[in-house]
N, C-alpha and C positions, 0 to 999 in steps of 0.2 A: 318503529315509527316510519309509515310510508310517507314520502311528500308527494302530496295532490302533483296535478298540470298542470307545469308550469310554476312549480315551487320548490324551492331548493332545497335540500336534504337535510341543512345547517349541520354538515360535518359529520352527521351521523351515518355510519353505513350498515348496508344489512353485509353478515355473515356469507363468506363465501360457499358456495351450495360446492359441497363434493359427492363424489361416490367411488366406491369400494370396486379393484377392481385384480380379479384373480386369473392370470393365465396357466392353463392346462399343457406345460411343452410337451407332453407325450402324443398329442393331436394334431391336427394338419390346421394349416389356419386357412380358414373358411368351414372347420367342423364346427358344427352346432355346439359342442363341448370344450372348442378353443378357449373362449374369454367367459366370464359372467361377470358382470357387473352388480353391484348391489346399492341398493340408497341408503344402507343405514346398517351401521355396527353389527345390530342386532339381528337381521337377516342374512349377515356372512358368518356369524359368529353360527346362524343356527344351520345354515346348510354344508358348513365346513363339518359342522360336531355327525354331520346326518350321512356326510359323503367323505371327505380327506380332511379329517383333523390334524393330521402331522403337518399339514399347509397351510400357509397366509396368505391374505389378498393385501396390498398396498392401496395408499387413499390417493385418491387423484383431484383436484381442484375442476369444475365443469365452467367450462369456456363460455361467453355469450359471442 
């Protein structure tokens, strides 16, 4: 439930929006291949299986 402008949320909150995010230490940071980030489970899960299955990305909370 969004609350309109100027009306209050009554308690309710939306879910914090995270994203998935996997660093490369074998690269230089600033290499195009350092970090990837992913928005959703299922897009790290499928380019881990496709690139470095033996590794995890950890989940990060996104800041406003």
């Amino acid at each position: 439930m969004n609350a309109g402008k100027g009306e209050e949320n009554q308690g309710i909150q939306d879910p914090a929006m995270t994203v998935f995010v996997y660093v490369n230490t074998s690269k230089q940071v600033g290499d195009a291949e350092h970090v990837k980030v992913f928005a959703t489970t299922d897009a790290a899960e499928t380019w881990f299986e496709e690139n470095d299955p033996k590794d995890v990305a950890f989940e990060c909370e996104v800041l406003e």
